[in-house]
C-alpha positions as CSV (number, residue, x, y, z in Angstrom):
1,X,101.2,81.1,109.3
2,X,99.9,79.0,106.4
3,X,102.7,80.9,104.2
4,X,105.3,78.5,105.6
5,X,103.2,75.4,105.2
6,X,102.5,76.2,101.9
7,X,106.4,77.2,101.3
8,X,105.5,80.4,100.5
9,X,105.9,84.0,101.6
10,X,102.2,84.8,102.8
11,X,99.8,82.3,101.7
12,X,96.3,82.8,102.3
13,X,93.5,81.8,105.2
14,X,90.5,80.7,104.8
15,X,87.8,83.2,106.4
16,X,86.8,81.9,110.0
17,X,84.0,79.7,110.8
18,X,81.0,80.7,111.4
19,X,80.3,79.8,115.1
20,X,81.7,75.9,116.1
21,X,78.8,73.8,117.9
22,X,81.7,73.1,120.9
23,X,85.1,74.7,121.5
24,X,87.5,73.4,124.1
25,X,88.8,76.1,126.7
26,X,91.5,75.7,129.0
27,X,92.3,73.5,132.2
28,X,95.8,73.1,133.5
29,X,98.2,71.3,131.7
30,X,102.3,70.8,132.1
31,X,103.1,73.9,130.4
32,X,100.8,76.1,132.4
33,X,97.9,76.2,129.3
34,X,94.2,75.2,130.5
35,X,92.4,73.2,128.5
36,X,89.6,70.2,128.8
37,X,86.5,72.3,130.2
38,X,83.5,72.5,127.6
39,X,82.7,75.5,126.0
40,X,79.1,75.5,123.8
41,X,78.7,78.7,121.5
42,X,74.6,78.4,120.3
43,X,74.0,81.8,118.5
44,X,70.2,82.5,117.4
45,X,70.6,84.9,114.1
46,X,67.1,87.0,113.8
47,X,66.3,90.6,112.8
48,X,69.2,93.3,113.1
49,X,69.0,97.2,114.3
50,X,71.8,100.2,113.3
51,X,74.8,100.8,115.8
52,X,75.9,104.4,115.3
53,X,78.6,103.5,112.9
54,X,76.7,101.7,110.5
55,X,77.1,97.9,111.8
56,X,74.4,96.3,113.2
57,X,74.0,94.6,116.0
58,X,71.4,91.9,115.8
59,X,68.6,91.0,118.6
60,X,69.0,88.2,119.6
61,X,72.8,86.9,121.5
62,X,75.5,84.3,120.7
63,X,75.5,81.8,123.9
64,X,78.7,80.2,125.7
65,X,78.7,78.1,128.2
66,X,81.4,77.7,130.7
67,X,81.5,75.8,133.7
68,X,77.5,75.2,133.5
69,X,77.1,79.3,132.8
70,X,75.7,80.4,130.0
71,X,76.7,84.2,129.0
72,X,75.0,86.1,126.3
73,X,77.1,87.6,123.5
74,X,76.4,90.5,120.9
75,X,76.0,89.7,117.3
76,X,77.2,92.2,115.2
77,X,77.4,92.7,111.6
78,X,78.9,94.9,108.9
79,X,77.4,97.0,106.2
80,X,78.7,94.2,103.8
81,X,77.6,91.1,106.1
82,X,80.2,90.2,107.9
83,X,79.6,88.9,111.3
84,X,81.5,88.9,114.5
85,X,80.1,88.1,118.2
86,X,81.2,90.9,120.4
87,X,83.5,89.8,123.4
88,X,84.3,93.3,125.3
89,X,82.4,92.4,128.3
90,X,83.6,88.4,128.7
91,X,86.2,88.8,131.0
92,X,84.2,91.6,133.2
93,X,81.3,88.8,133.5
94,X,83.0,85.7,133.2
95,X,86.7,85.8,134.0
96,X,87.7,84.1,130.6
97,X,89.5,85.9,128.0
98,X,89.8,84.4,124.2
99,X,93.3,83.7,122.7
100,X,93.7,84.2,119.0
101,X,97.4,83.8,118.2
102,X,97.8,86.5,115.0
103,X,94.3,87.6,115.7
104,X,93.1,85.7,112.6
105,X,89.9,85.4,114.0
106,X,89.8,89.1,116.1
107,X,88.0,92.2,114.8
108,X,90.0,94.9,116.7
109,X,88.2,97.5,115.9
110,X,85.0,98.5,113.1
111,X,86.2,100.9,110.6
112,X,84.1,102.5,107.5
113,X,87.8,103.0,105.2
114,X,88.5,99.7,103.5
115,X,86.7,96.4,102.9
116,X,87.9,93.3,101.7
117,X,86.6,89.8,100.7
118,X,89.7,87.6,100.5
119,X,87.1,84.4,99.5
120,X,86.0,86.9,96.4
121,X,88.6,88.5,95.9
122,X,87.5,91.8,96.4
123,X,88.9,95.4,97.9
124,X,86.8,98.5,98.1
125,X,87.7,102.1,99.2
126,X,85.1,103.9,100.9
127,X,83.0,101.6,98.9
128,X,84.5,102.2,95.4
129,X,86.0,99.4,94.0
130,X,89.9,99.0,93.7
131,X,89.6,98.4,89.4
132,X,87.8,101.4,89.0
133,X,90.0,103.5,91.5
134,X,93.3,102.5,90.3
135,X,91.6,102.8,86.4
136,X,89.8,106.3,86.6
137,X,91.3,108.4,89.9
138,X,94.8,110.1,90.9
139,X,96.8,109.0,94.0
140,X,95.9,112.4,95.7
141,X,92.2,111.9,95.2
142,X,92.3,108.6,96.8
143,X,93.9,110.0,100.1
144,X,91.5,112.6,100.0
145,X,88.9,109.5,99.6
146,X,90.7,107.6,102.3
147,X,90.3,111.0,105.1
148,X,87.0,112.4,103.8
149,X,84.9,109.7,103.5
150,X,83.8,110.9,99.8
151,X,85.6,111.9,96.6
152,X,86.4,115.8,96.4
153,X,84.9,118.4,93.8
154,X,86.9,120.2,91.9
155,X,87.4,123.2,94.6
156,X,88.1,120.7,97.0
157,X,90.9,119.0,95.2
158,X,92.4,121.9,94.5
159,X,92.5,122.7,97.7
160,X,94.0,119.6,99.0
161,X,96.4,119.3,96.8
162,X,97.5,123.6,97.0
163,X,98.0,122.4,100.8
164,X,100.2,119.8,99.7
165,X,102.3,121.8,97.3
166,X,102.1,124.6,100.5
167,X,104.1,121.8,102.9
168,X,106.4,119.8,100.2
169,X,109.8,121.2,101.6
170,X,111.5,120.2,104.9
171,X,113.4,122.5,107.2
172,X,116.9,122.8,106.1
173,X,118.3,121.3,109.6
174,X,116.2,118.2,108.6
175,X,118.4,117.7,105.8
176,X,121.6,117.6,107.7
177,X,120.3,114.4,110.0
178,X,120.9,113.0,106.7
179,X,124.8,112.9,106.9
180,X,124.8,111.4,109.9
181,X,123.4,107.9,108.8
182,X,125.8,105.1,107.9
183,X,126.3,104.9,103.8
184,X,124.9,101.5,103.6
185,X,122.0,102.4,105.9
186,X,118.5,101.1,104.4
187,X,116.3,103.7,103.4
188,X,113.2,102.4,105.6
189,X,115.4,102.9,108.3
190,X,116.1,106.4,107.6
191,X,112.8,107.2,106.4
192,X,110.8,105.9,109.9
193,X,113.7,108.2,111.9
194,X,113.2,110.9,110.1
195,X,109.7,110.8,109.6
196,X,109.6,110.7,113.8
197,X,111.7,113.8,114.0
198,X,109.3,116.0,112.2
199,X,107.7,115.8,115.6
200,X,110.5,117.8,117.1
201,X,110.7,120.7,114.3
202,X,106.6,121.0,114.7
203,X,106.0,120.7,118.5
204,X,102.4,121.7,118.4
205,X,101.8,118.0,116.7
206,X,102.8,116.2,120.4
207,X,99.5,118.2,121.9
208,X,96.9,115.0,121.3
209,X,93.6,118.0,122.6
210,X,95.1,120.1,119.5
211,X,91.6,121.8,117.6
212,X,91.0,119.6,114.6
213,X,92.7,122.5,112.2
214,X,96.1,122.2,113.9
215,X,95.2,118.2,113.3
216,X,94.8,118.9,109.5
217,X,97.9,120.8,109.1
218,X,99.7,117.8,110.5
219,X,98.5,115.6,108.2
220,X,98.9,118.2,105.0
221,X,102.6,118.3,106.6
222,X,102.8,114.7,106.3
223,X,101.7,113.7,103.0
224,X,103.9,116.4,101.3
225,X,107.3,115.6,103.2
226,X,107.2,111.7,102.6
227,X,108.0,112.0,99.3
228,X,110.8,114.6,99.6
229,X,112.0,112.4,102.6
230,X,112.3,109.6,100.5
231,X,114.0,111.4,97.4
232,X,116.5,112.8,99.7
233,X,117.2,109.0,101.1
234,X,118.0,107.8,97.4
235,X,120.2,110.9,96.8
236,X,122.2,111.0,99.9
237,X,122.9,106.9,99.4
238,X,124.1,108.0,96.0
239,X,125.9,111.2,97.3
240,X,124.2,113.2,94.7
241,X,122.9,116.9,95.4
242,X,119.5,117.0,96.9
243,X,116.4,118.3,94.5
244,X,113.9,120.6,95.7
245,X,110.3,119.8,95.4
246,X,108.8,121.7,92.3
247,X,105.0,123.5,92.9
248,X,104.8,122.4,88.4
249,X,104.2,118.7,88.9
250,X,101.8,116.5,89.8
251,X,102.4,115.2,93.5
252,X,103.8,111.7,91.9
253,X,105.3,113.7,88.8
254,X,107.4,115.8,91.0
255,X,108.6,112.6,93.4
256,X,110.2,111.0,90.3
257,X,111.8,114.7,89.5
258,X,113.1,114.9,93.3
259,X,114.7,111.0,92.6
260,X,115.3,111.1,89.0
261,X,116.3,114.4,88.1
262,X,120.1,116.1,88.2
263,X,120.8,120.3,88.7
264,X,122.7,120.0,86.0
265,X,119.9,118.6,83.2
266,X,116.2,119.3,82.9
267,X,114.7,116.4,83.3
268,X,111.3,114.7,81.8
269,X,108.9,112.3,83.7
270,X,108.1,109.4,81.3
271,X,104.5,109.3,81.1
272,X,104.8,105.7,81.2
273,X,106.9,106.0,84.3
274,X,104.2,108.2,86.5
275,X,101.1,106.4,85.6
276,X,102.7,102.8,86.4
277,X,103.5,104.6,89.6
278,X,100.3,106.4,90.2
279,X,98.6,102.9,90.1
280,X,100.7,101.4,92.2
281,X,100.5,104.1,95.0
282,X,96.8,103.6,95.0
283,X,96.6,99.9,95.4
284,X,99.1,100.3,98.2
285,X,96.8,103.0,100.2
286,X,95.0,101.1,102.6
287,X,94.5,97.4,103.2
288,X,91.8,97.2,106.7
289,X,93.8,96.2,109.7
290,X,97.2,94.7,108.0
291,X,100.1,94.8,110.6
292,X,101.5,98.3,109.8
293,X,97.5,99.9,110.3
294,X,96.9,97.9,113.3
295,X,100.6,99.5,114.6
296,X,99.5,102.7,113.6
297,X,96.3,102.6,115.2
298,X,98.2,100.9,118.2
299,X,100.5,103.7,118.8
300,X,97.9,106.1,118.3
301,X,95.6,104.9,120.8
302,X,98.4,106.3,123.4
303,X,97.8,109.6,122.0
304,X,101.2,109.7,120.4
305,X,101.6,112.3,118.0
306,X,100.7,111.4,114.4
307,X,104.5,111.4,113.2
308,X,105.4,108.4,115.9
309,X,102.7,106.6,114.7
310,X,103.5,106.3,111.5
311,X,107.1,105.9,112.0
312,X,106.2,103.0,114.0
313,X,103.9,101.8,111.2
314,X,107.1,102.1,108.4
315,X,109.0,100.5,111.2
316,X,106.4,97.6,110.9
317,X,105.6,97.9,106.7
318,X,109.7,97.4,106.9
319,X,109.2,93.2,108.4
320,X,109.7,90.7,105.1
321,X,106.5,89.1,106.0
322,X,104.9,92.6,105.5
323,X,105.8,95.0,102.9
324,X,109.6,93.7,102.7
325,X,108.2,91.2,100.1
326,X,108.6,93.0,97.6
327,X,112.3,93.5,97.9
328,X,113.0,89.8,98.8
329,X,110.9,89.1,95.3
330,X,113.8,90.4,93.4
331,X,116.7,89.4,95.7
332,X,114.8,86.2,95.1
333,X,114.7,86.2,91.2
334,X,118.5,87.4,91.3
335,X,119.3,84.1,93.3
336,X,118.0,81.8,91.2
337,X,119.5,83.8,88.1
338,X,123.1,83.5,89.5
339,X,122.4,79.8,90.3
340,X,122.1,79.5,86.5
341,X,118.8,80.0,85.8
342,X,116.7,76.7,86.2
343,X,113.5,77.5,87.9
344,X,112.1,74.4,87.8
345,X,114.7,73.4,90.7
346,X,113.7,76.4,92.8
347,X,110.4,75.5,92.4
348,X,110.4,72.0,93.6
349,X,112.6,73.1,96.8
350,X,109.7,75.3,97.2
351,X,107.8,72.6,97.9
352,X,110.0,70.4,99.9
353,X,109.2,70.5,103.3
354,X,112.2,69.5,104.2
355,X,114.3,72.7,102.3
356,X,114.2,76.0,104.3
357,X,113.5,77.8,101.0
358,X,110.4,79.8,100.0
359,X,109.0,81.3,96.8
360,X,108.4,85.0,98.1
361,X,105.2,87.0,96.5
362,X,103.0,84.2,96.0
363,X,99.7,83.6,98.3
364,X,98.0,85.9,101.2
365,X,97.2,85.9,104.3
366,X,93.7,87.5,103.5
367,X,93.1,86.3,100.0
368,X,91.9,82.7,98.9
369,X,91.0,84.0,95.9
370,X,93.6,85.9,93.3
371,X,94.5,89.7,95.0
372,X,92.6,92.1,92.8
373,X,95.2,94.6,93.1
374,X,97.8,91.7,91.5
375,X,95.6,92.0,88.6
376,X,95.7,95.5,88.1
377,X,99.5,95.2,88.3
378,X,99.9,92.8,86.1
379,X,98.5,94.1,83.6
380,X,100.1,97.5,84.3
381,X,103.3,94.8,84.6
382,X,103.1,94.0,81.2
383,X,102.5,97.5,79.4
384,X,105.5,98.7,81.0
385,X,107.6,96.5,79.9
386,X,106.2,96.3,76.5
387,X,106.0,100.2,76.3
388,X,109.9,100.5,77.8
389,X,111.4,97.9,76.1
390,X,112.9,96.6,79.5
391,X,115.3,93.8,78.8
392,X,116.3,92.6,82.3
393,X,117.2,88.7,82.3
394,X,115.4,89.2,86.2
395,X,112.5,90.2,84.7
396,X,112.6,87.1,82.4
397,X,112.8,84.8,85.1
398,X,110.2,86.7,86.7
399,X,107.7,85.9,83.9
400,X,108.6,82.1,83.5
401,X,108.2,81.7,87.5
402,X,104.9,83.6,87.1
403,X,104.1,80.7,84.7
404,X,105.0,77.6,86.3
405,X,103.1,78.6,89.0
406,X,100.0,79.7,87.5
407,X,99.9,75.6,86.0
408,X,101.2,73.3,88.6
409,X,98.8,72.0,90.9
410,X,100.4,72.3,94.0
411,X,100.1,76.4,93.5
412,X,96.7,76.2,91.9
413,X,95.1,73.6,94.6
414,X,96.4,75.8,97.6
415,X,95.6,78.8,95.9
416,X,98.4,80.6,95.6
417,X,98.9,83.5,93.1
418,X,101.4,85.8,92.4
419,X,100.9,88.3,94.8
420,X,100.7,92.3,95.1
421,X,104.5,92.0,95.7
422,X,105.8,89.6,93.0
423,X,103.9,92.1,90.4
424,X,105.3,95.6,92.4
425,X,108.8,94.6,92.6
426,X,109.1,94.0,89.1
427,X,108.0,97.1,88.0
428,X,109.5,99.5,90.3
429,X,112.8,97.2,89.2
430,X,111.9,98.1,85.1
431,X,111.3,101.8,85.9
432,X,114.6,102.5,87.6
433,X,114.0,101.9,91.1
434,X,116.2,100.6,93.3
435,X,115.6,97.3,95.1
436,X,116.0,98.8,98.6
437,X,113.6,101.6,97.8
438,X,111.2,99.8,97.1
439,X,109.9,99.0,100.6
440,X,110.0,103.1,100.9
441,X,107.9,103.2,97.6
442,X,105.0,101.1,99.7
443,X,105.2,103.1,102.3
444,X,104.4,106.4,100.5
445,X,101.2,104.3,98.9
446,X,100.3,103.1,102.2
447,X,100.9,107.0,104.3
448,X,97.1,107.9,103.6
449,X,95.3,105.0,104.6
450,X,97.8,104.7,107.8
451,X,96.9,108.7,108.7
452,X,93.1,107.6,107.5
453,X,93.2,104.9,110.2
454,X,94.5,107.0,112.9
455,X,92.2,109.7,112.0
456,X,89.2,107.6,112.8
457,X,90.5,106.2,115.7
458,X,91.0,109.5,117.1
459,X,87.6,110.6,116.0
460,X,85.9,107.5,117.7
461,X,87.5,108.0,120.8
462,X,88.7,104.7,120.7
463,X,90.6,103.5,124.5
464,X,94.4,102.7,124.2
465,X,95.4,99.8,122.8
466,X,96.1,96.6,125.9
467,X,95.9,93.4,124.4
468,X,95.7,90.3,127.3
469,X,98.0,87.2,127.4
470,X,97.7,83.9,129.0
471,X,100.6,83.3,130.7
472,X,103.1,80.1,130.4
473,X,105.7,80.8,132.8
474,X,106.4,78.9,136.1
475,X,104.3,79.9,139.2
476,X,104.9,82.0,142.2
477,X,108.6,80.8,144.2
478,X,111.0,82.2,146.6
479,X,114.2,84.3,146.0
480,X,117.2,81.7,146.7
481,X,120.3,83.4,147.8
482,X,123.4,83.4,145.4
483,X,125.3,80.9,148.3
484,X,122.6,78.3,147.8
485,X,122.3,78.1,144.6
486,X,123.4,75.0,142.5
């Protein structure tokens, strides 16, 4: 991963490619790994025709040679140009399979949700661009974005979001799994168990034939419950009484209420507060195939029932290389504070190759150019903090980091930005939530473009997920008896 060359947490790739004039494929070596036969790839790029789901799939093939064979390839591109040779019938007509370590090269599937050009830097929804989404919409209207296709009308919104209200509480028995968890347990880990038991309390959800309707409930079910799912995590942790959804707020209003808010006090969302959050719930919604979608979708393609799949996907958001970042940002910027402050020494071990440490939420693994949605948060960054009066010394250390890395060359030269995390962790940090919660927080932003992803790969009738290997291991011997062993 080019994050740990760089001495980062997630540093960018470059964008494959386009086709190599020669590749080498395997022939046997010591470890069992073929390599040293000639492979030729000569694509001829001429006029295009429509697929069914709006890629194109051009007329003339992509050529490899192997062993003296050639074999013709598909060309296909997206609605936004990019291009990928279609491999699905290799192995049928040549025996070869490719191997992509990371699948920085593999297109898994084609999907119309989310598009992204890490070389421009830019993210689209359905085709609307992440500024003017995270500027002008609410976090409901984007999952409604994410599932439909199109932004709702006003009946249509209110619909979608009376179902949400309609399914915002969770069965009493639910609750009591809570007490059973350890008190230091993290609140991902609760969250992904508890998110897979809802499968047991709606049985009808397990039926993967179900009529679309039923389908729809499920998701409705879903995206109400996280929320109260979460809140209930936080207040069990704390050992405070449980709060009960309220039908009066907004769906992100009414998530700070369920966290925030005390039986014994009425209690006031900070405007401040819910649109810092609203922002940041909609930047998190859907990022194409990341890990967590790609587990989703993976999980799904087994026709297990929606819950599963996403608790498999929290389960995978939960990884530090994946939407963990954001906690190990801060537990990062509390290091270097109790080591005295000086960040200049943390930044130079940063890049030492030689020291094991790493400057977490800076770079990408998409992006080469600076993450739109770290732009947005920035910016959002700095008016909550101005408008709060936050004074955290993390959050100061924060900033200077920010700017020592935005002018020394070894950050600029590779590229690497502060990051989507570096930004998020700071404010959930200055708006009162707690570092282990935060991971949880991009897991709710992230719940409707997971259920988005699995929606379409239900709808395309996609086959299960079975990647191939090449295998390593030593060759074919004979059971030795125990006696004859040395």
């Amino acid at each position: 991963m080019t994050g740990r060359q760089d001495r980062t947490c997630g540093a960018s790739s470059g964008r494959p490619a386009s086709f190599p004039p020669r590749l080498r494929t395997p022939a046997r070596s010591d470890n069992g790994v073929r390599d040293g036969r000639d492979v030729t790839f000569a694509p001829v790029l001429t006029e295009t025709h429509s697929t069914t789901d709006h890629a194109q799939a051009m007329s003339e093939k992509a050529k490899i040679i192997l062993e003296g064979k050639t074999y013709e390839l598909p060309v296909i591109v997206g609605s936004e140009g990019e291009k990928a040779i279609d491999i699905s019938r290799l192995r049928e007509e040549s025996g070869y399979i490719t191997l992509d370590l990371g699948y920085k090269n593999t297109g898994a599937t084609t999907s119309a949700i989310t598009f992204l050009d890490g070389e421009e830097g830019i993210l689209h929804y359905r085709g609307y661009p992440i500024e003017q989404l995270a500027e002008k919409s609410t976090f409901l209207e984007v999952a409604y974005l994410l599932l439909h296709g199109d932004l709702p009308n006003k009946r249509q919104m209110e619909e979608f979001q009376g179902n949400i209200r309609y399914h915002s509480l969770v069965h009493e028995d639910l609750k009591r799994f809570f007490e059973f968890f350890p008190n230091n347990a993290h609140p991902m880990g609760i969250l992904s168990a508890m998110v897979n038991s809802l499968s047991t309390f709606y049985p009808k959800s397990q039926d993967p034939h179900r009529p679309m309707k039923d389908r729809e409930r499920t998701i409705f079910r879903l995206i109400a419950k996280m929320p109260t799912l979460a809140a209930i995590s936080y207040k069990n942790n704390l050992g405070h009484p449980y709060m009960y959804p309220s039908n009066k707020l907004s769906y992100v209003d009414n998530f700070l209420y369920m966290m925030f808010g005390l039986p014994t006090e009425e209690y006031h969302v900070d405007p401040v507060v819910s649109d810092a959050l609203n922002k940041l719930l909609i930047l998190h919604a859907d990022h194409e195939q990341n890990c967590s979608a790609s587990t989703v979708r993976m999980v799904g393609s087994s026709q297990a029932n929606l819950y599963s799949a996403v608790s498999a996907g929290i389960a995978a958001l939960w990884g530090p290389l994946h939407g963990g970042a954001n906690q190990e940002v801060i537990e990062m910027l509390e290091t270097i504070r109790n080591d005295g402050g000086d960040i200049q020494k943390w930044v130079n071990k940063a890049k030492d190759k030689n020291d094991p440490f790493r400057l977490f939420g800076f770079g990408h693994r998409v992006y080469k150019n600076f993450d739109p949605r770290a732009r947005i948060i920035k910016k959002a960054c700095d008016d909550v903090l101005g408008k709060l009066g936050v004074s955290d010394p993390v959050l100061d250390i924060a900033k200077q980091l920010e700017e020592i890395a935005l002018k020394d060359d070894y950050f600029v030269s590779r590229k690497l930005y502060p990051n989507v995390d570096f930004y998020s962790g700071i404010i959930y940090r200055a708006i009162g939530i707690p570092t282990r919660m935060f991971t949880v927080m991009f897991a709710m932003g992230r719940l409707p473009g997971w259920i988005a992803q699995w929606k379409e790969m239900v709808e395309n009738k996609e086959p299960i997920g079975r990647p191939r290997q090449i295998y390593t291991g030593i060759t074919k011997r004979d059971y030795v008896p125990m006696k004859d062993r040395p």
